[in-house]
ROSE-4610 file (N, C-alpha, C; in Angstrom, 1 decimal, always signed):
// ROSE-4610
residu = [X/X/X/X/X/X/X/X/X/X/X/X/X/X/X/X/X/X/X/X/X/X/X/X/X/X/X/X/X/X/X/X/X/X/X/X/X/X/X/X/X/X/X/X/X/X/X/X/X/X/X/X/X/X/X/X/X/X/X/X/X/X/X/X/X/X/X/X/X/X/X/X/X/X/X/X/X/X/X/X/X/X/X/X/X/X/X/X/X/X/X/X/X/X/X/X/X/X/X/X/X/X/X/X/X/X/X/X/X/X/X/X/X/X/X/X/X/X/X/X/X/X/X/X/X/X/X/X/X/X/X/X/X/X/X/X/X/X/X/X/X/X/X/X/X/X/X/X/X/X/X/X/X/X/X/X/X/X/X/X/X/X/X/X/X/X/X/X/X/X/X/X/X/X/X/X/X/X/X/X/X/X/X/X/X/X/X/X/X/X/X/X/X/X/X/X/X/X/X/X/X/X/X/X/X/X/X/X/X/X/X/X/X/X/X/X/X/X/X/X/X/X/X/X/X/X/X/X/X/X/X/X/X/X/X/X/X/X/X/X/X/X/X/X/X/X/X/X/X/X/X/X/X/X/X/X/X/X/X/X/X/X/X/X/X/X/X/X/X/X/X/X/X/X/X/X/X/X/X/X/X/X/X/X/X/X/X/X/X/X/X/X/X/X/X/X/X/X/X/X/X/X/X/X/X/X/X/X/X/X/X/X/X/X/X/X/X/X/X/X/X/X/X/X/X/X/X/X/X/X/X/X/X/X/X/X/X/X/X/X/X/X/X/X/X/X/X/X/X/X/X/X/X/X/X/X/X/X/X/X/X/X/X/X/X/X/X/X/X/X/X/X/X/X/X/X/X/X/X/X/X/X/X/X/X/X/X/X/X/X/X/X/X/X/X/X/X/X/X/X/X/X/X/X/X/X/X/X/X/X/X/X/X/X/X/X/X/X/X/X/X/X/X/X/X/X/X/X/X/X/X/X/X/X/X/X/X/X/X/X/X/X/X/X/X/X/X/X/X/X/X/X/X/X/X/X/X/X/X/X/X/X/X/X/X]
num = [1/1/1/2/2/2/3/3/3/4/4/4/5/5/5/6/6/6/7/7/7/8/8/8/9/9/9/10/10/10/11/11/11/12/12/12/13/13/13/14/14/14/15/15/15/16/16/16/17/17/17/18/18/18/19/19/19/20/20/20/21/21/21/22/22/22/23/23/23/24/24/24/25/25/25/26/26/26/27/27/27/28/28/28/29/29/29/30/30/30/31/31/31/32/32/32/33/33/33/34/34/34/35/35/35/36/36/36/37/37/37/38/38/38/39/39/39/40/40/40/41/41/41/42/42/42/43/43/43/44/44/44/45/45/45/46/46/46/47/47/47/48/48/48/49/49/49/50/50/50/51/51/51/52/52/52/53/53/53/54/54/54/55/55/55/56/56/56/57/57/57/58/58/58/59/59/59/60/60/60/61/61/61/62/62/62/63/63/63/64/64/64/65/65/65/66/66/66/67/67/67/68/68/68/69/69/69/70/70/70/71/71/71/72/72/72/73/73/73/74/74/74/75/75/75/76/76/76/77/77/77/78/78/78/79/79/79/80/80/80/81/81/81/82/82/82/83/83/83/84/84/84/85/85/85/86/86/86/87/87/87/88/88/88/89/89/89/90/90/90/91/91/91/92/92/92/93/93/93/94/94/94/95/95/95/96/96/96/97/97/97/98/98/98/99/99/99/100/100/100/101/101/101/102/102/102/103/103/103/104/104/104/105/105/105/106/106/106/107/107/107/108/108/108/109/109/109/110/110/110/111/111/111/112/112/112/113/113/113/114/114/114/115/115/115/116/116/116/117/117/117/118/118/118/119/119/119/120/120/120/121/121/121/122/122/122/123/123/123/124/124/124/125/125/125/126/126/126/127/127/127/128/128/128/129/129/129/130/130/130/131/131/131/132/132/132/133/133/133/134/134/134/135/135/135/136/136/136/137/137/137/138/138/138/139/139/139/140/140/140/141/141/141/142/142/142/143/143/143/144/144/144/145/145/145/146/146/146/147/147/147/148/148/148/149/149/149/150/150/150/151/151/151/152/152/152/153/153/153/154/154/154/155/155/155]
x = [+87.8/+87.2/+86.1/+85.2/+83.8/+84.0/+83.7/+83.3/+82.0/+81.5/+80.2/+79.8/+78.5/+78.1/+76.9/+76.9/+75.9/+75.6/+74.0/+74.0/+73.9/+74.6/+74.4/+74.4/+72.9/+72.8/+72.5/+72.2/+72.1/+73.6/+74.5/+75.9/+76.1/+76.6/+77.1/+78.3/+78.6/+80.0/+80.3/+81.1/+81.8/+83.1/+83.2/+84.5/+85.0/+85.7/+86.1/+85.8/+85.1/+84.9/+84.8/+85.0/+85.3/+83.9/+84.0/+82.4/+82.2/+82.7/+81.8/+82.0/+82.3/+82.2/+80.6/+80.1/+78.7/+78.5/+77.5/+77.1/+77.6/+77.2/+77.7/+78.9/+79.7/+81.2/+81.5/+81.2/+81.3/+81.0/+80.2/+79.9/+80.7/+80.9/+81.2/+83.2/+83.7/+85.0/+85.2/+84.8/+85.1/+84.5/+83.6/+82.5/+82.6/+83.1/+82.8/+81.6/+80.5/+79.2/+79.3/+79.5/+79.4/+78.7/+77.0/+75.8/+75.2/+75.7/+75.1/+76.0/+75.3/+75.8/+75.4/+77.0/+77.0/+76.5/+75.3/+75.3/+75.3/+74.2/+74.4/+75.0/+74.9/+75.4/+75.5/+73.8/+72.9/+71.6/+71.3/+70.5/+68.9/+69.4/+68.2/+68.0/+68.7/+69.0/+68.2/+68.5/+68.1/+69.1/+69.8/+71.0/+71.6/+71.2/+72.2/+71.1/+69.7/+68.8/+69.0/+68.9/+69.1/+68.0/+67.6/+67.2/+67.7/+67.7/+68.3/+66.9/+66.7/+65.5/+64.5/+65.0/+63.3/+63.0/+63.4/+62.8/+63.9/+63.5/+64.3/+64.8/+66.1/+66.9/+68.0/+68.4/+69.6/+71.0/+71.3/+72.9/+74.5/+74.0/+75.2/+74.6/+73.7/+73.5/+73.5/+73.2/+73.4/+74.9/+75.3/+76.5/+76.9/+77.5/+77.9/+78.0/+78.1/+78.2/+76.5/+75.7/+74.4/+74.1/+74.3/+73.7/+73.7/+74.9/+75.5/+73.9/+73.8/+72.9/+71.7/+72.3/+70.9/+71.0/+70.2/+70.3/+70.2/+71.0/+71.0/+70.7/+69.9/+70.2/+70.5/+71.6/+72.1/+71.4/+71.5/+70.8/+71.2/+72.5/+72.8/+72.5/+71.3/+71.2/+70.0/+69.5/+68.0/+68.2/+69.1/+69.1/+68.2/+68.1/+66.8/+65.0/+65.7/+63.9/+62.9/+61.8/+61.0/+60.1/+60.0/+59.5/+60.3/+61.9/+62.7/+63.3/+63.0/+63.0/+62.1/+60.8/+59.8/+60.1/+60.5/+60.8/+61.8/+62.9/+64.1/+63.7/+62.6/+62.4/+61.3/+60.2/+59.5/+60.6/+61.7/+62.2/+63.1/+63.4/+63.9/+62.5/+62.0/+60.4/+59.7/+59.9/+59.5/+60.5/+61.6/+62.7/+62.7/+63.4/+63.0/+64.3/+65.4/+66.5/+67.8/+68.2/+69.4/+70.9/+71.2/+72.7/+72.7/+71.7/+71.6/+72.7/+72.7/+72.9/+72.1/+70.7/+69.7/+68.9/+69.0/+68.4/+68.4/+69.4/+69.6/+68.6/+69.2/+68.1/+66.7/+66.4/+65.4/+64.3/+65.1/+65.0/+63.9/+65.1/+64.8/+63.4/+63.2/+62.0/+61.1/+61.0/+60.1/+59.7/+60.3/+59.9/+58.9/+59.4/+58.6/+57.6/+57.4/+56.5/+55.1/+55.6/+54.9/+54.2/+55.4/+55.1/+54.3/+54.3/+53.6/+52.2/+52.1/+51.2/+50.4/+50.0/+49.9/+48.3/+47.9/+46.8/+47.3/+48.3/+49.1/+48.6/+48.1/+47.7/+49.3/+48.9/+50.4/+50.4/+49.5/+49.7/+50.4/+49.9/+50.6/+51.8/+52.8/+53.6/+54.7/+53.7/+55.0/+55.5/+54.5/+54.6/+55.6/+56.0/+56.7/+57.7/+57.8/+59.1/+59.8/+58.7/+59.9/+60.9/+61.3/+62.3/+64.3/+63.8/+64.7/+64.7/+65.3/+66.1/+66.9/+66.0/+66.7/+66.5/+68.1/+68.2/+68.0/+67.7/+67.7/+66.5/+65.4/+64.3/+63.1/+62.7/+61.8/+60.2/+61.1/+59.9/+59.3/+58.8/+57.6/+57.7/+59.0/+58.9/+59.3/+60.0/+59.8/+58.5/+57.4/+56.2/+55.8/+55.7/+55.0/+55.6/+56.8/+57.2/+56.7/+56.0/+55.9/+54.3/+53.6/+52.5/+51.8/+53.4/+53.3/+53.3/+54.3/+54.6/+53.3/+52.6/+51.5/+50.1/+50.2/+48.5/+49.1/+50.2/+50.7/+50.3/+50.6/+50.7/+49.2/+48.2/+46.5/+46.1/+46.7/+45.5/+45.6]
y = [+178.2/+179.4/+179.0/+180.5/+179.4/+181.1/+180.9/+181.9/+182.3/+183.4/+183.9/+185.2/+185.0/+186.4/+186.7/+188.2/+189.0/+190.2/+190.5/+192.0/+192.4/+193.3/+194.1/+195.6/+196.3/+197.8/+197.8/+197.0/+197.0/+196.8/+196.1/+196.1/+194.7/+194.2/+193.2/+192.5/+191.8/+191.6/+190.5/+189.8/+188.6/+188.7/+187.9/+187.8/+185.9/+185.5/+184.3/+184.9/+183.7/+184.2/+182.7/+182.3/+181.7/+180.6/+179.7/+179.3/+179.6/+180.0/+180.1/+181.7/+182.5/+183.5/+184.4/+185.4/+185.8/+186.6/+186.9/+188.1/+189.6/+189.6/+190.9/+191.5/+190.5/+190.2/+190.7/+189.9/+189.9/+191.5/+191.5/+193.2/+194.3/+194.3/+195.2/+195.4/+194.2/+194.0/+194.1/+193.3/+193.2/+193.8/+194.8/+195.7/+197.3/+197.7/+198.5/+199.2/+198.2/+198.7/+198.3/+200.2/+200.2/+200.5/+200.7/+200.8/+199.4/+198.3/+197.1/+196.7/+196.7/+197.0/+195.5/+195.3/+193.8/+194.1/+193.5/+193.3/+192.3/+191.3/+189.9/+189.1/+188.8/+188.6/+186.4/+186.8/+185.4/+185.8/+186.6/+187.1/+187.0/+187.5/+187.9/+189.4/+190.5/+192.0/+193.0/+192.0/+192.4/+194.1/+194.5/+195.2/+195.3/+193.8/+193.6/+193.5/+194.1/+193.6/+194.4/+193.3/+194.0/+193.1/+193.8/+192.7/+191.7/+190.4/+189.3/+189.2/+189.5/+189.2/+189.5/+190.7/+191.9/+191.8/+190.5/+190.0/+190.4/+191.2/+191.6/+190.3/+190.3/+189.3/+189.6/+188.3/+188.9/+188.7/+189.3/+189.1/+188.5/+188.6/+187.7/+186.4/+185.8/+184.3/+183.9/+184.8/+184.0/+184.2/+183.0/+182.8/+183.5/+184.1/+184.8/+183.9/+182.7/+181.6/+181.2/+181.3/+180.7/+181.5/+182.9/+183.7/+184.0/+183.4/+183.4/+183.6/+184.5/+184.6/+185.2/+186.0/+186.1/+188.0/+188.9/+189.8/+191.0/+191.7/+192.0/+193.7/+194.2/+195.7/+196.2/+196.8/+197.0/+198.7/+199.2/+200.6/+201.6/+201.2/+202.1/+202.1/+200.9/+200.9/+201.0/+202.3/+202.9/+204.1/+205.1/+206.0/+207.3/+206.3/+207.0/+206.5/+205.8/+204.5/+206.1/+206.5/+207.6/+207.1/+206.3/+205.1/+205.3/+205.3/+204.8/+206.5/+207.4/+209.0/+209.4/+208.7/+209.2/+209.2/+207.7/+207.1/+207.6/+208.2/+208.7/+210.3/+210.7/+212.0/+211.7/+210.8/+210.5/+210.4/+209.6/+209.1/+210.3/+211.3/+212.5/+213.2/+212.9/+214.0/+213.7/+212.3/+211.7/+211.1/+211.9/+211.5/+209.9/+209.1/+207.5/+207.0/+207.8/+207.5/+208.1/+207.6/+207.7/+208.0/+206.7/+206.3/+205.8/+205.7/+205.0/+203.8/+202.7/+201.7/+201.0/+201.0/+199.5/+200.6/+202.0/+202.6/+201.9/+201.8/+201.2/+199.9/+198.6/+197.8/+197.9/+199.0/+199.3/+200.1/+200.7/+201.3/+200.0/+199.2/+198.2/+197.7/+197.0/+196.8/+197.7/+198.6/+199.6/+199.9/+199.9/+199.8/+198.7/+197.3/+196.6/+196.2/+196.9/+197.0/+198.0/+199.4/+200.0/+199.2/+199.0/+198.2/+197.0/+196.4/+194.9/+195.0/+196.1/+195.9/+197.5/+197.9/+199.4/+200.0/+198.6/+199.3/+199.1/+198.9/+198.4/+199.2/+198.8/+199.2/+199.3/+199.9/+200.2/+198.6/+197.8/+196.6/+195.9/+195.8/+195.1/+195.3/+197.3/+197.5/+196.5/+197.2/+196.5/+195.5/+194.1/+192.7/+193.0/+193.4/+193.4/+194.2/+194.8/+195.3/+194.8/+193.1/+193.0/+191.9/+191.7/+191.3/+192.4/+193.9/+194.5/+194.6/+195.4/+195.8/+196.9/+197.7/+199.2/+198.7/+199.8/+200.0/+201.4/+202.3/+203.4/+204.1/+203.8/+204.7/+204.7/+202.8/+203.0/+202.9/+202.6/+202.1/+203.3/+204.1/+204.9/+205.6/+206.9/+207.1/+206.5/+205.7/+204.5/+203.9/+203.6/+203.3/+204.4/+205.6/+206.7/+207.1/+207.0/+207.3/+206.8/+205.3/+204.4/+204.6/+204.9/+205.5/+206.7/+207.9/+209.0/+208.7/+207.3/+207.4/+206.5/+205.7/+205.0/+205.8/+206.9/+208.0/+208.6/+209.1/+209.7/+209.5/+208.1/+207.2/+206.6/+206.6/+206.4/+207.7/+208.8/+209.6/+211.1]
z = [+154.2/+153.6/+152.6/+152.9/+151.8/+150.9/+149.6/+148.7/+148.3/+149.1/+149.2/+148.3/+147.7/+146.7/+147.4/+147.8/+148.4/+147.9/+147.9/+147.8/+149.2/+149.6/+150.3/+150.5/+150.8/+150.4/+148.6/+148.0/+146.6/+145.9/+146.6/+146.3/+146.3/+144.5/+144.9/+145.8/+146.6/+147.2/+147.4/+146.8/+146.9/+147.8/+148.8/+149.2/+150.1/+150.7/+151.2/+152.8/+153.3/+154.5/+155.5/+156.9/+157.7/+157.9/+158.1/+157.6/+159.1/+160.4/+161.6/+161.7/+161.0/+160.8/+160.4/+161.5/+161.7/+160.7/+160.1/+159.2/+159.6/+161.0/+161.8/+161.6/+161.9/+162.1/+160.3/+159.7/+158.0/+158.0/+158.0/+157.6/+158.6/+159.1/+160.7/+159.7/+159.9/+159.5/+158.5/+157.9/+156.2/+155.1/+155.7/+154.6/+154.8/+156.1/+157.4/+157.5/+157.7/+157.5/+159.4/+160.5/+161.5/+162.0/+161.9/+162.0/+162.4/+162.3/+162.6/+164.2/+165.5/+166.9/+167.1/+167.9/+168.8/+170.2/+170.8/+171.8/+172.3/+172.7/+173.5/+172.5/+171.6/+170.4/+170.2/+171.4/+170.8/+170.7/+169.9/+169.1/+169.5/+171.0/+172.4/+172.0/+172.4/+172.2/+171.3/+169.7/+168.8/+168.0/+169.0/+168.5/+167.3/+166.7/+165.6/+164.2/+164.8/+163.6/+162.4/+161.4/+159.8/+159.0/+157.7/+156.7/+156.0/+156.4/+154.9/+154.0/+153.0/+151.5/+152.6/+152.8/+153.3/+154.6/+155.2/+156.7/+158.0/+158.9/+160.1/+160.3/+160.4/+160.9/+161.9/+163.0/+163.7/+163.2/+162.6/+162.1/+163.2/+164.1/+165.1/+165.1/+165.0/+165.2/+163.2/+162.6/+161.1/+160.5/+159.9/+159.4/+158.2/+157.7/+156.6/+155.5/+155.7/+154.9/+154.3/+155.4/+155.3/+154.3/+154.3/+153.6/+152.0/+151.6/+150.4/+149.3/+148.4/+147.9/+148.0/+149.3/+149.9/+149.3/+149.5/+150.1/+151.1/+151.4/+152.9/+153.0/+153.9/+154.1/+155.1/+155.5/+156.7/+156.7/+158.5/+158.8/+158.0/+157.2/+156.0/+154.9/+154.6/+153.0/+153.2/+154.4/+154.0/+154.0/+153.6/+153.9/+152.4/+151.5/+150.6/+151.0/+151.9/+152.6/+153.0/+152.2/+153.0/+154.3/+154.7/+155.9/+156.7/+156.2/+157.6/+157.5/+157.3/+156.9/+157.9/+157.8/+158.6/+160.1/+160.3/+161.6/+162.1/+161.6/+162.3/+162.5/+161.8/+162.3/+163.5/+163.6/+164.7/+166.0/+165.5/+167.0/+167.6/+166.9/+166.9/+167.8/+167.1/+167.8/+169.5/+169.4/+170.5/+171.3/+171.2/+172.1/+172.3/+171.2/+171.7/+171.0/+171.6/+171.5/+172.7/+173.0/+174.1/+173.9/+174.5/+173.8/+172.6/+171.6/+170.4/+170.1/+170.9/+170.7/+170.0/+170.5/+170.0/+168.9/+168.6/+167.9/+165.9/+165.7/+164.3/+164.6/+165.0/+165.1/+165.6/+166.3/+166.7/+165.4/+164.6/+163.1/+162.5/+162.1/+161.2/+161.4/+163.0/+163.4/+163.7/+163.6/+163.3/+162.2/+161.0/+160.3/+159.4/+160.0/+159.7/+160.2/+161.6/+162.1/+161.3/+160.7/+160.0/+158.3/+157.8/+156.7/+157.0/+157.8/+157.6/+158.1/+159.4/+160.6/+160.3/+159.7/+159.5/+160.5/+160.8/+162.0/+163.4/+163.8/+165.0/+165.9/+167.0/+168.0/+169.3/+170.1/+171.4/+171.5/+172.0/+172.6/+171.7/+170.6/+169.0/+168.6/+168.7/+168.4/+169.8/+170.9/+172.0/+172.0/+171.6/+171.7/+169.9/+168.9/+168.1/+168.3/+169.3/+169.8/+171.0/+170.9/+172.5/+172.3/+171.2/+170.6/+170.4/+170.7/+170.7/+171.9/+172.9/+174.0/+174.1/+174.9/+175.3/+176.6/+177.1/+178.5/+179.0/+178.2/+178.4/+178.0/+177.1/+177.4/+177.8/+178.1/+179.0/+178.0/+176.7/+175.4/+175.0/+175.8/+175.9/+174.8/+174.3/+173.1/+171.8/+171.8/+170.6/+170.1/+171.3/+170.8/+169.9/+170.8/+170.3/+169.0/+168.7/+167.3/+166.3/+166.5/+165.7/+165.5/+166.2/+166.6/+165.5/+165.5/+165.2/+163.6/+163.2/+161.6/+161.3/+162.1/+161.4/+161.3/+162.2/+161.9/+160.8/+160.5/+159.4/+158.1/+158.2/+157.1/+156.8/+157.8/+157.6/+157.1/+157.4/+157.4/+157.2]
């Protein structure tokens, strides 16, 4: 067992955790932060995307151990984010959600897609979204969501 200190969501959290034990797994179980979704869970999918210190990360391939110090924000610790406010009303608007499996991590990366890239063109958003993985909509309104929060946000 390794003894790890994390913020997570703006929360400090210390606990003993398995050193081959995933961040996913760490949070999902031992935090019940259930907004962070296992899919292929070698960190192809993108399902499981969260921020470690601001950067979309995949939390099934990082170790809960690696992270010790780090800080983390899971799809729950934006829920005052006016960006990620925007985006969940765009993907509400432009139907760019299904079964909302890959929707949370689909969140994350969209938002940082807005934040980083704020002239993003379709071609630019897609090639930064093709790291996530939907089976169900076919991209088309997810782009457009993202589309919808960045004219928003120019103009």
């Amino acid at each position: 067992m390794k003894r790890i200190a994390l913020t997570v969501n703006s929360r400090s959290v210390q606990a003993d955790v398995e050193p081959r034990t995933h961040l996913a797994d760490f949070l999902r179980e031992s935090q019940g932060l259930t907004g962070t979704n296992l899919g292929c869970e070698h960190g192809v999918c993108g399902a499981c995307t969260l921020e470690i210190d601001g950067a979309p990360s995949r939390s099934c391939i990082a170790f809960a151990a690696a992270c010790d110090g780090a800080a983390v924000r899971t799809i729950e610790g934006f829920d005052d984010d006016p960006v990620m406010e925007q985006l969940r009303a765009a993907f509400t608007a432009e139907h760019a959600l299904q079964c909302g499996y890959c929707t949370p991590g689909m969140l994350i990366t969209a938002r940082d897609i807005v934040m980083r890239l704020p002239d993003a063109e379709e071609a630019r958003i897609r090639k930064e979204l093709s790291g996530n993985l939907c089976r169900c909509t076919g991209y088309m309104g997810i782009v457009r969501a993202i589309q919808r929060v960045l004219a928003s946000r120019r103009g």
